[in-house]
PDB file of N, CA, C, O and CB in Angstrom:
ATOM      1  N   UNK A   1     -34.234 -26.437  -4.464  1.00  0.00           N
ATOM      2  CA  UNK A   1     -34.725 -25.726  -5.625  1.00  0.00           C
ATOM      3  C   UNK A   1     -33.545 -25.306  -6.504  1.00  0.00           C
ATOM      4  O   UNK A   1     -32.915 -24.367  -6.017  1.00  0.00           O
ATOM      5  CB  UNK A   1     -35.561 -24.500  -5.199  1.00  0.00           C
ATOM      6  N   UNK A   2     -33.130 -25.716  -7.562  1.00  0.00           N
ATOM      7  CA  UNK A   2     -32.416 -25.641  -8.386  1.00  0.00           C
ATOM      8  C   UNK A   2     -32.123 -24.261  -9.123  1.00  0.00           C
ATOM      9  O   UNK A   2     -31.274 -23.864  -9.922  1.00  0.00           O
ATOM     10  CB  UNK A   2     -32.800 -26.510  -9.016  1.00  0.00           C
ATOM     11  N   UNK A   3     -33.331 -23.670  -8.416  1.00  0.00           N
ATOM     12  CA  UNK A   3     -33.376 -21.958  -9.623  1.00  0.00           C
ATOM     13  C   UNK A   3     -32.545 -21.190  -8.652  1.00  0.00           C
ATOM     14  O   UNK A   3     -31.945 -20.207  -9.087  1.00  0.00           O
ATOM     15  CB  UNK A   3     -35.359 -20.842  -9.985  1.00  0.00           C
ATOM     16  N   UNK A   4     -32.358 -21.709  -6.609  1.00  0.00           N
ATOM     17  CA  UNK A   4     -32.041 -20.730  -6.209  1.00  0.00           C
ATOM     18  C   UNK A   4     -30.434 -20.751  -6.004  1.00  0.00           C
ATOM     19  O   UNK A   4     -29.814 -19.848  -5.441  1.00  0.00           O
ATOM     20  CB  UNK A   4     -32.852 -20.499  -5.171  1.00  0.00           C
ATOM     21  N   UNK A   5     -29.790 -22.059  -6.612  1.00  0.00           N
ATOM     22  CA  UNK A   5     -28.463 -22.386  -6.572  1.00  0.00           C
ATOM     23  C   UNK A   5     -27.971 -21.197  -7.263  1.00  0.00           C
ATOM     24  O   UNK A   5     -26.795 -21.341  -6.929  1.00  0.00           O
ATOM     25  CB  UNK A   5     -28.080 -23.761  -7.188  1.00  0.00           C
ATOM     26  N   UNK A   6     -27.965 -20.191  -7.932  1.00  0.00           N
ATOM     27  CA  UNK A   6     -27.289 -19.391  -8.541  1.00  0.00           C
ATOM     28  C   UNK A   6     -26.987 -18.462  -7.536  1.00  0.00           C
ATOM     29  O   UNK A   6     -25.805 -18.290  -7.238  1.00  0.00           O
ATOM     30  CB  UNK A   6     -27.867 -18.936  -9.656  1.00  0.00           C
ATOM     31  N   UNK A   7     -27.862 -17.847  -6.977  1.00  0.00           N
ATOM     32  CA  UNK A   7     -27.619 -17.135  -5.715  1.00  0.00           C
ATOM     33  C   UNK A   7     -26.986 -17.435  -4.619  1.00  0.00           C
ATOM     34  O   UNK A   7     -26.610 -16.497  -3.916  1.00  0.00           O
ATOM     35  CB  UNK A   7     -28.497 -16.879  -5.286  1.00  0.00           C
ATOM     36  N   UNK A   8     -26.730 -18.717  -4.230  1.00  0.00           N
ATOM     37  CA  UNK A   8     -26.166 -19.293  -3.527  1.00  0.00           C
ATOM     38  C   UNK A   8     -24.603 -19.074  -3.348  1.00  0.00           C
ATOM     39  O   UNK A   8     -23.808 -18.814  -2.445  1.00  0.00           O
ATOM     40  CB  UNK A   8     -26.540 -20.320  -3.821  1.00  0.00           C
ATOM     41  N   UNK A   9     -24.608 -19.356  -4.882  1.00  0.00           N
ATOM     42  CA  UNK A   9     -22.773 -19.413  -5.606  1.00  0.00           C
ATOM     43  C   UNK A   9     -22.329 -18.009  -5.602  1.00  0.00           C
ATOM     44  O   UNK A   9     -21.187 -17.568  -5.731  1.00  0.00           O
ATOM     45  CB  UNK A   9     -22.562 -20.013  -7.534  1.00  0.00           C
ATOM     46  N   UNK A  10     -23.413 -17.407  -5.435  1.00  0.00           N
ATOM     47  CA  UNK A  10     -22.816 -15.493  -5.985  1.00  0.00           C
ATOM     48  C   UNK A  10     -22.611 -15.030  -4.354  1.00  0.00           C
ATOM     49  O   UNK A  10     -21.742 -14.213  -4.050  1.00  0.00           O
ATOM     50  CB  UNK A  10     -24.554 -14.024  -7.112  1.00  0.00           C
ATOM     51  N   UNK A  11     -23.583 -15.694  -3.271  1.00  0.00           N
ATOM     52  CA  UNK A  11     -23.174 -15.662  -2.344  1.00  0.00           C
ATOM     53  C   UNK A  11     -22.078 -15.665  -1.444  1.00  0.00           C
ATOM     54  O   UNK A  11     -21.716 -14.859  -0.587  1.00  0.00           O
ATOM     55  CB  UNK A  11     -23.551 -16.019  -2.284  1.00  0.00           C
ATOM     56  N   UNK A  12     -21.496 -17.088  -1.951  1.00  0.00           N
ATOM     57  CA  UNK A  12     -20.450 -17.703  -1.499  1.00  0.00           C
ATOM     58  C   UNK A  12     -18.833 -17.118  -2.090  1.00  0.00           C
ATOM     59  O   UNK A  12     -17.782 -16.889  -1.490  1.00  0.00           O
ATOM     60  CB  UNK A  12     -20.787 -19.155  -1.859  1.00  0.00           C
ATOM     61  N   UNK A  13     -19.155 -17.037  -3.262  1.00  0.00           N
ATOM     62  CA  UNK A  13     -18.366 -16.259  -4.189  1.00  0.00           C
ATOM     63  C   UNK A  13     -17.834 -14.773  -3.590  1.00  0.00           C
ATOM     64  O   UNK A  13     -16.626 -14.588  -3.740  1.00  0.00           O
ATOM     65  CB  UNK A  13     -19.280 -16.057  -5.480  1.00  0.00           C
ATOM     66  N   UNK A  14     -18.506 -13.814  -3.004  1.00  0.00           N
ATOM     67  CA  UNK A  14     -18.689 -13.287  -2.715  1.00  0.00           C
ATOM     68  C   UNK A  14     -17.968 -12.589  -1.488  1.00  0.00           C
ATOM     69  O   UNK A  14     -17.205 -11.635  -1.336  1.00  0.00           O
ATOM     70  CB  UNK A  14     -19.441 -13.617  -2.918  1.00  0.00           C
ATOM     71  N   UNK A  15     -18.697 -13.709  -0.543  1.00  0.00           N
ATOM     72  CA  UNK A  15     -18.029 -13.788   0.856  1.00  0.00           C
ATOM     73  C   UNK A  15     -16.016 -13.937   0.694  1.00  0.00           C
ATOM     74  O   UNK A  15     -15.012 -13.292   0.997  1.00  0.00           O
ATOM     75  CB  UNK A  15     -18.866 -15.456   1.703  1.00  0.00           C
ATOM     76  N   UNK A  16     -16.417 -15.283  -0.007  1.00  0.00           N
ATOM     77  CA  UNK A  16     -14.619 -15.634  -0.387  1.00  0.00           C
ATOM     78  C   UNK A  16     -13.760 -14.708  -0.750  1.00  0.00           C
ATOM     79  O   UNK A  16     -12.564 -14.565  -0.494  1.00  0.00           O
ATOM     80  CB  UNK A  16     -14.342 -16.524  -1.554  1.00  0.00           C
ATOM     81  N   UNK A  17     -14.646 -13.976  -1.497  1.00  0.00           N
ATOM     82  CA  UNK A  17     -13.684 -12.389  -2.129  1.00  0.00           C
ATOM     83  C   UNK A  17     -13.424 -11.774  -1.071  1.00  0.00           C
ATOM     84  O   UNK A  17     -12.281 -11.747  -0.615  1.00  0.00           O
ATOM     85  CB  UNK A  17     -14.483 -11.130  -3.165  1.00  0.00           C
ATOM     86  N   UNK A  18     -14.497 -11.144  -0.470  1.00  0.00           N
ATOM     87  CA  UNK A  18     -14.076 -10.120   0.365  1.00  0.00           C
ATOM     88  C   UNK A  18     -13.163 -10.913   1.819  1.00  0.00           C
ATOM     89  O   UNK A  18     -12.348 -10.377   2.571  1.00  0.00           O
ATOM     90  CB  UNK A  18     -15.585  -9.199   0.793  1.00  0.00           C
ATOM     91  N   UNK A  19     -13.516 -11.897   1.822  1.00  0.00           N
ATOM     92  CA  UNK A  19     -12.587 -12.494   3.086  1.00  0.00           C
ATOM     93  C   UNK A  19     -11.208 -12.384   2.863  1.00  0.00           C
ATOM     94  O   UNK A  19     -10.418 -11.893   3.669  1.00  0.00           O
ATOM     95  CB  UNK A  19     -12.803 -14.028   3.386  1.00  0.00           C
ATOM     96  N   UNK A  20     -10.834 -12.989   1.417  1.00  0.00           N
ATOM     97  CA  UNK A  20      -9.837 -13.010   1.114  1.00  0.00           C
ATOM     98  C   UNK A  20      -8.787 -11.577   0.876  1.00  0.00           C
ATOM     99  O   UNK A  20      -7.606 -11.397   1.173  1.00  0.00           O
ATOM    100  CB  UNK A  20     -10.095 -13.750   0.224  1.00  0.00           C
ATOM    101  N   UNK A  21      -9.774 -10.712   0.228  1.00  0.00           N
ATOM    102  CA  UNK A  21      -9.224  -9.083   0.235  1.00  0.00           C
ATOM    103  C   UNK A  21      -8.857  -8.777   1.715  1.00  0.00           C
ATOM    104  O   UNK A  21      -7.688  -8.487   1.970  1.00  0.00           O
ATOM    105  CB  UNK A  21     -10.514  -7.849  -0.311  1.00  0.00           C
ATOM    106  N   UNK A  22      -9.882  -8.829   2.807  1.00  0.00           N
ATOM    107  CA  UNK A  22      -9.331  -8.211   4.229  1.00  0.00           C
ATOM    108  C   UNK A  22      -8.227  -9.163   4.635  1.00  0.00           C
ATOM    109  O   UNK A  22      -7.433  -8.840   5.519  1.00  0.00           O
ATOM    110  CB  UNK A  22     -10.550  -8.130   5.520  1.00  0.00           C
ATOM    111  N   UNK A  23      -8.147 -10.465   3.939  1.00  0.00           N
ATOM    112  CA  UNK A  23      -7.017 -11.141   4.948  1.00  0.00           C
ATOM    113  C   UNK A  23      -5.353 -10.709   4.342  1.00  0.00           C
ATOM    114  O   UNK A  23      -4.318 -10.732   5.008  1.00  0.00           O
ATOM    115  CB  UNK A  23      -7.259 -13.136   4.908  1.00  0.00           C
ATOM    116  N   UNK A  24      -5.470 -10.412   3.217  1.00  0.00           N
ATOM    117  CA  UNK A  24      -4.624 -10.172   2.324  1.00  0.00           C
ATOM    118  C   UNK A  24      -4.239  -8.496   2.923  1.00  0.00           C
ATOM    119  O   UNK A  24      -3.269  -8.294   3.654  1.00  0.00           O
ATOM    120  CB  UNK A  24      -5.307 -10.446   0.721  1.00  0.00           C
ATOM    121  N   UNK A  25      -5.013  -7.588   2.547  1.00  0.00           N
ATOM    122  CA  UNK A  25      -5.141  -6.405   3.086  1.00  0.00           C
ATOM    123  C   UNK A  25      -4.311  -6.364   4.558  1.00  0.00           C
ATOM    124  O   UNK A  25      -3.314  -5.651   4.673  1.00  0.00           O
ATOM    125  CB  UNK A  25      -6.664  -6.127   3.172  1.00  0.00           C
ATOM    126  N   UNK A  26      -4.771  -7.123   5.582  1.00  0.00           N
ATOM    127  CA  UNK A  26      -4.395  -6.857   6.663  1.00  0.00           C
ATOM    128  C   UNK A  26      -2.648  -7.493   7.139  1.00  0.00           C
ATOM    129  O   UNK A  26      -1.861  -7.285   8.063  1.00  0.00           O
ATOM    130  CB  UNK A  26      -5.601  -7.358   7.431  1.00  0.00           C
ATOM    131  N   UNK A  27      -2.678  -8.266   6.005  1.00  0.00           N
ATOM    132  CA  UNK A  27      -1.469  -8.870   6.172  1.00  0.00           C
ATOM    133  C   UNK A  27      -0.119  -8.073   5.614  1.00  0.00           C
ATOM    134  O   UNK A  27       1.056  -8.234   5.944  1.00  0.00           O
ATOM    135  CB  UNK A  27      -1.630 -10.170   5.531  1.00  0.00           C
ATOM    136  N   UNK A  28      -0.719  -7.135   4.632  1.00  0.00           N
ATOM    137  CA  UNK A  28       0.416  -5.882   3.971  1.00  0.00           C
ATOM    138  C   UNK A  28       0.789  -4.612   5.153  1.00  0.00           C
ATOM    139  O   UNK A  28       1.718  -3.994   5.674  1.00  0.00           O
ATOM    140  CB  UNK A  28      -0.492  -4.931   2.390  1.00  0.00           C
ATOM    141  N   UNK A  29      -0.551  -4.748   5.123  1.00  0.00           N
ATOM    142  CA  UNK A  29      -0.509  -3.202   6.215  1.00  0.00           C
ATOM    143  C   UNK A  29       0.057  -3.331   7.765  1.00  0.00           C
ATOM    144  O   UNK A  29       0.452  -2.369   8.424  1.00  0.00           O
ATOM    145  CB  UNK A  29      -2.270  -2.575   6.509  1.00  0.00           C
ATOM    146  N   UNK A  30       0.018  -4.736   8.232  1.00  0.00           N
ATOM    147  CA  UNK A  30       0.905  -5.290   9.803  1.00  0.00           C
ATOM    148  C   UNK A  30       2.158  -5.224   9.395  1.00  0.00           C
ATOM    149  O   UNK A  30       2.830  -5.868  10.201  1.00  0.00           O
ATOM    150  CB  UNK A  30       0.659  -6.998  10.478  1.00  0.00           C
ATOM    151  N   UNK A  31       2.899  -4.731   8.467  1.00  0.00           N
ATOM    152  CA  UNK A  31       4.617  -5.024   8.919  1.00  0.00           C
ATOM    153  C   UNK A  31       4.482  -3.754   9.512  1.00  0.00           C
ATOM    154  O   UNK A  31       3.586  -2.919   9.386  1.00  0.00           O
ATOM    155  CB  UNK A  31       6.101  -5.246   7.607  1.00  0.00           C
ATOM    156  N   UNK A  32       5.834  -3.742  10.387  1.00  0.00           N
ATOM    157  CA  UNK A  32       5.953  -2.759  11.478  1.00  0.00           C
ATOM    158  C   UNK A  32       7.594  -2.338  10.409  1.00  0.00           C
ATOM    159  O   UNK A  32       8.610  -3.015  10.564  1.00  0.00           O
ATOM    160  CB  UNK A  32       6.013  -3.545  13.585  1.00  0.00           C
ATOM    161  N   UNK A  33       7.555  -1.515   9.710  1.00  0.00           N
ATOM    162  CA  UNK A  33       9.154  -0.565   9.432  1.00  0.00           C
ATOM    163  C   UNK A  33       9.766  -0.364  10.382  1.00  0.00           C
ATOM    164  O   UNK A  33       9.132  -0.488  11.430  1.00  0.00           O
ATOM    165  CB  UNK A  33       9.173   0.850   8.911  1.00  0.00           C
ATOM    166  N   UNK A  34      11.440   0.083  10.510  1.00  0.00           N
ATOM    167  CA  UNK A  34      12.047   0.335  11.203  1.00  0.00           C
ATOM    168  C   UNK A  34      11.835   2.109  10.799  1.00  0.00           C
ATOM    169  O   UNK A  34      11.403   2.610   9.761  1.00  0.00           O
ATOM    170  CB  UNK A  34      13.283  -0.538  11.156  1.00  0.00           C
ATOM    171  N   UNK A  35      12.306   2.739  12.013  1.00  0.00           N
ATOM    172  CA  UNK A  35      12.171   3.853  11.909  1.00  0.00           C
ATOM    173  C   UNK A  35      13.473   4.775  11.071  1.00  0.00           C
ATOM    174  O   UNK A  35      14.649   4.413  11.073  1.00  0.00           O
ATOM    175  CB  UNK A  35      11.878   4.132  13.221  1.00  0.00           C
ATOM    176  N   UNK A  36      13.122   5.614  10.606  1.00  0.00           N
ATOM    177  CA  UNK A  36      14.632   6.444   9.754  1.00  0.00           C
ATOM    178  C   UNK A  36      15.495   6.836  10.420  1.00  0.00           C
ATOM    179  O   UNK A  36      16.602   7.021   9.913  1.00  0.00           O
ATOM    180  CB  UNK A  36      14.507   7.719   8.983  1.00  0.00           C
ATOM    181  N   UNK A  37      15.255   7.095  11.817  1.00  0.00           N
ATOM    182  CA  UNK A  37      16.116   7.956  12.782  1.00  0.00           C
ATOM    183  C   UNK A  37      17.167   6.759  13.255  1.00  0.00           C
ATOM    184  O   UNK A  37      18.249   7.200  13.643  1.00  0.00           O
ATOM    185  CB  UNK A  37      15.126   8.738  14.203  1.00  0.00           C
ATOM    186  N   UNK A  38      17.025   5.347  13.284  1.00  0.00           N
ATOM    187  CA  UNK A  38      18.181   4.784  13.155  1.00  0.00           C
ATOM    188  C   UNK A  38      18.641   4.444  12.450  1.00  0.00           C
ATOM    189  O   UNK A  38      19.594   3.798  12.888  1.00  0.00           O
ATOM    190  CB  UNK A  38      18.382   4.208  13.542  1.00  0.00           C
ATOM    191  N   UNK A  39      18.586   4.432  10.801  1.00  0.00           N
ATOM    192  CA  UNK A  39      18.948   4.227   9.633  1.00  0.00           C
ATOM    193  C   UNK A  39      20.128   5.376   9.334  1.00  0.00           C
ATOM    194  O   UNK A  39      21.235   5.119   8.860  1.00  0.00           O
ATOM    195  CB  UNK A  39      17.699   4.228   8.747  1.00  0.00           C
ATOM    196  N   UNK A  40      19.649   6.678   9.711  1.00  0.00           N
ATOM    197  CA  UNK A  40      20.529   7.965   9.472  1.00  0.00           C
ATOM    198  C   UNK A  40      21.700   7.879  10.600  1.00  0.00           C
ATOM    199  O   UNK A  40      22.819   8.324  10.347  1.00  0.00           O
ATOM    200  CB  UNK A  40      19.562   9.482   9.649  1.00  0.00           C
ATOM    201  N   UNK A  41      21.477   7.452  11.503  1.00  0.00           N
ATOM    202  CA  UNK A  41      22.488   7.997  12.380  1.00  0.00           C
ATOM    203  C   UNK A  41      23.885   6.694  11.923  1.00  0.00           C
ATOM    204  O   UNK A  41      23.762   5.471  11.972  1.00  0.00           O
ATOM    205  CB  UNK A  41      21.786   8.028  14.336  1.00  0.00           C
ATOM    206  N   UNK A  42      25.071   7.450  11.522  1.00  0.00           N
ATOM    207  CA  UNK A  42      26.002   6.454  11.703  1.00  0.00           C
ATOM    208  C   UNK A  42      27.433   7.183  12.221  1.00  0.00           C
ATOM    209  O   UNK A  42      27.581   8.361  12.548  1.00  0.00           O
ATOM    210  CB  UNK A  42      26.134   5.624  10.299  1.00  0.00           C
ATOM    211  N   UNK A  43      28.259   6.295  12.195  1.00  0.00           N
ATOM    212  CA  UNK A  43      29.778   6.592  12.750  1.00  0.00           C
ATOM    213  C   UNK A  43      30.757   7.031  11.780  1.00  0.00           C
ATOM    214  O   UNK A  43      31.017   6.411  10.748  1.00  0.00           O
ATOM    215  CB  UNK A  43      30.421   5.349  13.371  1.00  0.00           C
ATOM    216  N   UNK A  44      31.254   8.041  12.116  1.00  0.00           N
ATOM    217  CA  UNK A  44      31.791   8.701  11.400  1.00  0.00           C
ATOM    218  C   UNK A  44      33.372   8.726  11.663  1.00  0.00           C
ATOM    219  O   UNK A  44      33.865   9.755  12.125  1.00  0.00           O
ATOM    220  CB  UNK A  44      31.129   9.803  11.451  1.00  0.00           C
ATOM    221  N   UNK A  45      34.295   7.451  11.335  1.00  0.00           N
ATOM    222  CA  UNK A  45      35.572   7.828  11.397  1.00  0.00           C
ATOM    223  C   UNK A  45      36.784   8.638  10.930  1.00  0.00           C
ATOM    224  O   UNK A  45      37.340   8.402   9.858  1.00  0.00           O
ATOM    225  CB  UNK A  45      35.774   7.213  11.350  1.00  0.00           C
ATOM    226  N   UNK A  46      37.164   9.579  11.754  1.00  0.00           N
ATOM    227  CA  UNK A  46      38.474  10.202  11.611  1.00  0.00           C
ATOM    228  C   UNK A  46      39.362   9.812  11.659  1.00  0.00           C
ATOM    229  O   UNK A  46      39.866   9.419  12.712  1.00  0.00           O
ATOM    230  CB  UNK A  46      38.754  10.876  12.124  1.00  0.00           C
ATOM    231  N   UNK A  47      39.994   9.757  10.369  1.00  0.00           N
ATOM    232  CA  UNK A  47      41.370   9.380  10.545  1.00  0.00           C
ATOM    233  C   UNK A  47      42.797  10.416  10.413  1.00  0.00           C
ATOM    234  O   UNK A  47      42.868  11.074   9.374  1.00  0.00           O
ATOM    235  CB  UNK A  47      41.457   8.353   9.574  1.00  0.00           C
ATOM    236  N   UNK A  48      43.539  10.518  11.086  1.00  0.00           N
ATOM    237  CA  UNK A  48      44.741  11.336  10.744  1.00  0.00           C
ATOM    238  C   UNK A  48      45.895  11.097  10.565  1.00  0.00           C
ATOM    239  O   UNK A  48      46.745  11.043  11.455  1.00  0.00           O
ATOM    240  CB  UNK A  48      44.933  12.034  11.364  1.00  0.00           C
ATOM    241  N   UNK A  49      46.044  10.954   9.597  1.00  0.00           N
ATOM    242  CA  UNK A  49      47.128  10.630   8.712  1.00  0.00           C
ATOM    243  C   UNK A  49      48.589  11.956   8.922  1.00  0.00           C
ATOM    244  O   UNK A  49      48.807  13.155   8.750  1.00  0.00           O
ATOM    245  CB  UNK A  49      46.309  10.614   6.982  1.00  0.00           C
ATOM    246  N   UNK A  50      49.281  10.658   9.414  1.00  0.00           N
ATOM    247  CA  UNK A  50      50.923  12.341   9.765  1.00  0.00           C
ATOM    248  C   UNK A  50      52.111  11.695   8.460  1.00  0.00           C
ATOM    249  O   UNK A  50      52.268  10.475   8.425  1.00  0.00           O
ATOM    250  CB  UNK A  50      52.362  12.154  12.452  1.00  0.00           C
ATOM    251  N   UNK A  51      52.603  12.258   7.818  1.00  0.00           N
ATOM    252  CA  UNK A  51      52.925  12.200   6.944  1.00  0.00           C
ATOM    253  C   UNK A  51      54.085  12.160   7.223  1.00  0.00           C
ATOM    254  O   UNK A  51      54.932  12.076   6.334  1.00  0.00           O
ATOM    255  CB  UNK A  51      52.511  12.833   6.264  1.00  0.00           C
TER     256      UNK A  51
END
């Protein structure tokens, strides 16, 4: 039936969107950051200089 092809497409249309939003979505939100507490910590050299 030719009248119900429209619905079909809005269907499909549809699905594709939202599939595509959660796959997209889920693919931003899985990176794992490194944490700050090893970013901050560093080495701190002293040097002493004798003149």
């Amino acid at each position: 039936m030719p009248q119900m092809m429209p619905l079909n497409w809005l269907t499909l249309m549809f699905f594709f969107i939202t599939s595509f939003y959660m796959f997209n979505n889920l693919n931003y939100f899985n990176i794992m950051y490194m944490s700050k507490k090893q970013s901050i910590l560093k080495k701190y050299l002293k040097f002493n200089w004798k003149w």
